[in-house]
N, C-alpha and C positions, 0 to 999 in steps of 0.2 A: 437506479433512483426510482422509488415509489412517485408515480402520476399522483399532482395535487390535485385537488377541488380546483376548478376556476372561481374567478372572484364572484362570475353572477350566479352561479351555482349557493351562495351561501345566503340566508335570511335577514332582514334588518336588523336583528339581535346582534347577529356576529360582527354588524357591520358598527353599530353603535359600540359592541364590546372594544371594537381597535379604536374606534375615534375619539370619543369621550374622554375613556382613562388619557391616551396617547396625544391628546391635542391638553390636556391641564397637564401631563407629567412634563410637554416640549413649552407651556408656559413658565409651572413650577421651574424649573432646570435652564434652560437656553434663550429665555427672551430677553432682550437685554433691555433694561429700566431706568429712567435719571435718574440722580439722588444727588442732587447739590451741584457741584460742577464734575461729576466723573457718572459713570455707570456700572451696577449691577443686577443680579435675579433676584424674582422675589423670594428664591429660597433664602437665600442670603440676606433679605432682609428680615425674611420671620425669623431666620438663626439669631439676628440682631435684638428682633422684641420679646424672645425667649430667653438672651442673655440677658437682656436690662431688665426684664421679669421675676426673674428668681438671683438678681447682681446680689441682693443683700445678705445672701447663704449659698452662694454660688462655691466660694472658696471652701467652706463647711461642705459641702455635697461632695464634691470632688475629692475632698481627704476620704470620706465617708467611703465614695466609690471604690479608690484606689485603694484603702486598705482593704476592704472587703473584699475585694479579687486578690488580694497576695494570703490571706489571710483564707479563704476559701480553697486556695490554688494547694496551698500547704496541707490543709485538711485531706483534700483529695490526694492529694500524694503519698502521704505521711500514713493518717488513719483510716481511709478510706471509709469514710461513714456512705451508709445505705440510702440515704436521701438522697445522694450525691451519684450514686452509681446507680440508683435505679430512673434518675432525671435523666432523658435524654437531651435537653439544653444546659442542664445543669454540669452534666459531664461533659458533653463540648465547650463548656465556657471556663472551665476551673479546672478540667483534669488534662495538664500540658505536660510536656517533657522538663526536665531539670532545668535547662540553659533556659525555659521562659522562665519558670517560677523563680530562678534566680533575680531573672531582669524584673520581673513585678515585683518582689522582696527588695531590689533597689530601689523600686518606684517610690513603694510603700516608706521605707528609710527618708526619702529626699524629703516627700511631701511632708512628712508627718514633722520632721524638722526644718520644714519651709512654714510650714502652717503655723508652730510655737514660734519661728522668730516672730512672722509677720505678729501675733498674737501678742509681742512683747511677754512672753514667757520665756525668763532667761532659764535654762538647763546648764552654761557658763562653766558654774560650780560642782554641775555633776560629771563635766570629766578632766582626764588628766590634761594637763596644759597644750600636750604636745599634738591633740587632736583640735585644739582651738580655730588653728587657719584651717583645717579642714572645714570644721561648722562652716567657717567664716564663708569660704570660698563655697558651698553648698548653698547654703540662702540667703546669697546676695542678690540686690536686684537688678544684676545681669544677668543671672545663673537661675537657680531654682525658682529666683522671685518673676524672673522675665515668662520662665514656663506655665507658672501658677496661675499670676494674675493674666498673663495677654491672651498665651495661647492654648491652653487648654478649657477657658470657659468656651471659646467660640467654636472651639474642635467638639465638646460637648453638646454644644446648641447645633450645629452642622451635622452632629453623627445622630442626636436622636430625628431630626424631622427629614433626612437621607434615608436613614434605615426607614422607616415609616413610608416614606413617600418615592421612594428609587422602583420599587414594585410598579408603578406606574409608566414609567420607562422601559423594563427589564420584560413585563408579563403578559402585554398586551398586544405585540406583535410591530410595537415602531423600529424595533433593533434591528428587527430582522427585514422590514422596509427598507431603510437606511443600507444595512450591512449590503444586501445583495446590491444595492445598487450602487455603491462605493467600492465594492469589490473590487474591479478591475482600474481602479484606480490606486486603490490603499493597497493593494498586494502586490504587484508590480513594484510600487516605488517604495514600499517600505514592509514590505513581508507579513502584514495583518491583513486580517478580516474588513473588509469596511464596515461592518459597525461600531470599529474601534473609534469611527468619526465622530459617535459621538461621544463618548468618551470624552475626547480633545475639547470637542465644542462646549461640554460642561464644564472644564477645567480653565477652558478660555474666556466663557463670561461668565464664572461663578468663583471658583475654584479649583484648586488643585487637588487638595482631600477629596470633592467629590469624584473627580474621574478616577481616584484611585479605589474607592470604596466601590466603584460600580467596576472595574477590571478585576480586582478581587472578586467579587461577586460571581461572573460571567466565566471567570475562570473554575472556581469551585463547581457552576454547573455545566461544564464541559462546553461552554462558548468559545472559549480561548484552551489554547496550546500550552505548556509550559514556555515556552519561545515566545509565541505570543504576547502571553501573560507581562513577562518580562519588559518585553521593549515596548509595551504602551503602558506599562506602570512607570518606568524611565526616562522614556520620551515623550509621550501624549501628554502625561499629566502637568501641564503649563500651568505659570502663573496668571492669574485673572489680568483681564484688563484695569481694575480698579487697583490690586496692589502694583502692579507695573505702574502706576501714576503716584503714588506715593514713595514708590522708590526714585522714580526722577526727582519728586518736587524735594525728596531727602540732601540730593546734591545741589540743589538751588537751580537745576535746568528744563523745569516745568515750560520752558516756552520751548521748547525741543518736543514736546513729546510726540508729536505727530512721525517726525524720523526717529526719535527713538524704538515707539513699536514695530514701526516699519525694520528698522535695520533687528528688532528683536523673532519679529515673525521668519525675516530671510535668513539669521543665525539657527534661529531651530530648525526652521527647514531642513538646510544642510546638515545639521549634526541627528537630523530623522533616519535623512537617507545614506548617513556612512555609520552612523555608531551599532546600529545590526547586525552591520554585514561585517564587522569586527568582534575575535575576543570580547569580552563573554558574553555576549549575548549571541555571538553566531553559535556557538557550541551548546546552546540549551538544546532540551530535547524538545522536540515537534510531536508531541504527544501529551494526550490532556491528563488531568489530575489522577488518572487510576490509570495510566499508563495505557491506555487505548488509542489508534490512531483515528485522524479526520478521514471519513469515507474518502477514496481518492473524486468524484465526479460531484461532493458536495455541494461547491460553488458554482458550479454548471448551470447554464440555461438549458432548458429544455429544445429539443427542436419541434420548431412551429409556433412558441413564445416571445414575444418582446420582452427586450429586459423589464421593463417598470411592471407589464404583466405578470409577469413573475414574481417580479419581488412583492408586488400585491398580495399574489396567489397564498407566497409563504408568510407575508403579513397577517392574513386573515385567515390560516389554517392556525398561527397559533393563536390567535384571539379566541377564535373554535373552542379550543383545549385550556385555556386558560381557566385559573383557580376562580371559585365566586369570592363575592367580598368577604366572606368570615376567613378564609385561608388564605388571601392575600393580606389581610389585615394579621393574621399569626405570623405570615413571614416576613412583614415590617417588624413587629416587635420584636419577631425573633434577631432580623438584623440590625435591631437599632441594641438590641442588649450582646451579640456579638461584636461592635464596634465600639460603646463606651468600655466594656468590662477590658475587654481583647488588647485595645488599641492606645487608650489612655493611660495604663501603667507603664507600657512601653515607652511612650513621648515624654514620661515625665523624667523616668530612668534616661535614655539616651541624648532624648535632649539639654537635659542638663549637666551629663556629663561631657556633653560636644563644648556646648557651650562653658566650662570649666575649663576646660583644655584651650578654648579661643581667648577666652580672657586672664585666664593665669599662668600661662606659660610660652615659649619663645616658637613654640613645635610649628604652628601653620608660617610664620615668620620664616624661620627656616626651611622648611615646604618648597615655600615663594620663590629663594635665591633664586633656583636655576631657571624660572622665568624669567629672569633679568636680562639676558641679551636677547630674548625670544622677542620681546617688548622693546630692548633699543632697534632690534633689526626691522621692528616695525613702526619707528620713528614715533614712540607713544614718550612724550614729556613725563618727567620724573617719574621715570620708570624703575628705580628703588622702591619709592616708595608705591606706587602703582602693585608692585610683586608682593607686599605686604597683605594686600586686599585679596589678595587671587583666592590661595588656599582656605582663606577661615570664613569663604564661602560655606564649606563643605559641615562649617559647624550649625551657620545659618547664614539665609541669604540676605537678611538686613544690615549685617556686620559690615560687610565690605563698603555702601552706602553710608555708613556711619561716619566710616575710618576715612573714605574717601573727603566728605563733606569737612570734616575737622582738619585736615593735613597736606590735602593737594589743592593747588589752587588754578590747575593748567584747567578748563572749562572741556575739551578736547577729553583727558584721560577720566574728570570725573562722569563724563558720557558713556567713555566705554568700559569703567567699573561699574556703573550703574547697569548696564546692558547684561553686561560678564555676568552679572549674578543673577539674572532672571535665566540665563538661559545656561547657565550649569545647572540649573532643577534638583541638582541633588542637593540635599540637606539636610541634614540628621535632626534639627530640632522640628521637625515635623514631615516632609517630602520620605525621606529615608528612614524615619519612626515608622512613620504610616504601613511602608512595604516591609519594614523590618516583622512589624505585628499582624500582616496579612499573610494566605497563605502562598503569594506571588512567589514562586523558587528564587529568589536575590539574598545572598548576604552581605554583610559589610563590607568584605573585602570587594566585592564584585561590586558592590552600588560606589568604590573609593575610585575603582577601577573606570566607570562609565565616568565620575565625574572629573575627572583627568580626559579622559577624552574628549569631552564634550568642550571643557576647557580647552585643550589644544586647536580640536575643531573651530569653536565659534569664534576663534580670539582673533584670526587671522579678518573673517568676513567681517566682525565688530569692528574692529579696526580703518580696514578699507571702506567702510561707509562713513565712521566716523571724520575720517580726512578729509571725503566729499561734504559731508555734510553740516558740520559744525563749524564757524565761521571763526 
């Protein structure tokens, strides 16, 4: 290992380049904010006056968007025009393999006939009868209308002022602060880097699209492992504290929420430190994106160093080397136009076909059965119907909160369906969109695989707290 700089060895320049950027990126990202009776960041609030800003063409943008990438994607594939292949963003953002440009070509399909229903533009008449419940079932507003209007304006307003603003986090040298000194905590008990801390800590007081948009990130630039990669895009990326309180108040147990988060924090814990060291994510490979490994003496202290010295040291050598503002400002744009173009056709395609599958057919119901004595053997009241909620988690995680609130009335089981589903993290209408369209090594079967585990994992600890703690 190349001998760093010491910290006093470096000029007030280098010293303001880590502070400045790195003390507004841990405001922007991690401080946590009131806003009425719950808390958020203020990223997440300007995500909010960016949505209400452009509300009244928001849905017009977004078709605009998404056809524009399936419709570019096709060009590049198809005809290969010269504008296309002599951009080097332009051909990172449009020229993909077949299986994406298919799913953005779905994307493009859903919205475009999500956008004419909402539009009251009947099409009815222009096709044969027997495609009708398909329309039906496509932009209904549980299905494409749910994806249109909720979730993809705020995934929009999240991804452009993320992309813009994550560089601030990423460039300045706090990751690498943070990582060394977490290290021997977070790799021990859960086989990452410690900067994947903060990763978790953005997803836990912001959200979860953000830690996933910063693990992709970090992985592309050889921070992270394909391993890595993996299990803090699966496990770290938690739900915010603020939607965790909307999903209590959904079952009517908002005076709970205090043991709610608690029994939510102690269930992901546990399913941190076992779902790694499990299929599939033990068998990824431990090597970064181009196939090179982590130096073996990487995370090492030096001898004659204290750790926080240390991780000073490597904090402010990359401040050192860090971009000026005109190319830190191009690699925002550039990641804020890789995450709308990349990530948004994807959500609209998979999420709305999760969600299709959750509301018009028996498939997560049937999923559910063989929870059924998994659940009486853990003395959870109307555990039929409980087994209903489990699986259609995995299309999205307000579903089971819904279904709970409408149909169970034990106070006990809609606690720990409300829990269940923050802390099986997997979700296809956005959690498992997000990693499906990044280049995090996970596919569907492996992200169905993690959320079966995670389930079996948390249910047990949800449970036993539950019994303690709900009256």
């Amino acid at each position: 290992m190349s001998q760093l700089p010491t910290s006093s060895q470096y000029n007030m320049r280098t010293w303001l380049t880590f502070l400045v950027p790195s003390l507004i990126g841990l405001f922007l990202f991690m401080t946590p904010v009131a806003i009425g009776d719950g808390m958020t960041i203020p990223i997440a609030l300007m995500a909010k006056a960016i949505k209400e800003g452009v509300s009244s063409m928001m849905i017009e943008l977004l078709t605009f968007i998404i056809c524009l990438t399936a419709v570019l994607s096709l060009l590049a594939k198809v005809v290969k025009p010269s504008f296309i292949k002599k951009s080097f963003i332009l051909k990172h953002l449009f020229d993909v393999n077949w299986l994406w440009l298919g799913i953005r070509l779905v994307g493009m399909l859903f919205i475009v006939l999500t956008f004419l229903s909402q539009a009251e533009i009947d099409i009815k008449p222009l096709l044969p009868e027997f495609l009708l419940p398909i329309l039906n079932a496509i932009t209904s507003p549980d299905t494409g209308g749910l994806v249109l209007n909720d979730l993809l304006p705020i995934l929009f307003s999240v991804f452009i002022l993320a992309g813009l603003l994550l560089p601030l986090l990423l460039n300045f040298g706090l990751l690498e602060l943070v990582g060394t000194l977490f290290t021997k905590l977070m790799r021990p008990l859960f086989g990452v880097p410690g900067r994947s801390a903060v990763d978790c800590a953005a997803s836990w007081l912001g959200d979860g699209s953000v830690g996933i948009l910063m693990t992709a990130r970090q992985y592309e630039e050889k921070h992270y492992t394909e391993r890595e990669a993996a299990i803090i895009g699966t496990t770290f990326s938690a739900v915010s504290i603020t939607f965790s309180l909307v999903v209590i108040e959904q079952v009517g147990l908002e005076r709970y929420f205090a043991p709610f988060y608690l029994t939510v924090c102690l269930a992901g814990l546990v399913a941190a430190i076992i779902v790694p060291r499990l299929p599939p994510l033990r068998f990824k490979k431990d090597s970064f994106i181009d196939g090179t490994k982590r130096p073996e003496h990487a995370e090492s202290v030096p001898s004659g160093k204290t750790l926080f010295g240390h991780s000073l040291d490597v904090a402010l050598a990359k401040a050192h080397s860090s971009p000026g503002f005109k190319s830190t400002l191009k690699e925002g744009l550039h990641n804020a136009f890789d995450m709308v173009f990349a990530v948004l056709p994807v959500v609209m395609a998979v999420g709305t076909f999760a969600l299709i599958i959750a509301t018009y057919t028996p498939i997560f119901q049937y999923l559910g059965m063989p929870f059924i004595p998994f659940l009486e053997l853990l003395q959870i009241p109307e555990a039929e119907l409980a087994s209903q909620t489990i699986m259609v988690g995995f299309a999205d995680m307000f579903i089971p909160s819904i279904l709970a609130a409408g149909t169970i009335e034990s106070d006990l089981t809609r606690f720990i369906i409300a829990a269940m589903s923050v802390t099986q993290l997997i979700y296809m209408s956005e959690v498992g969109a997000l990693l499906l369209g990044s280049k995090i090594p996970v596919n569907i079967v492996e992200l169905f695989i993690i959320f079966i585990l995670r389930t079996v994992i948390t249910l047990p600890v949800i449970a036993l707290m539950a019994h303690w703690l709900v009256a």
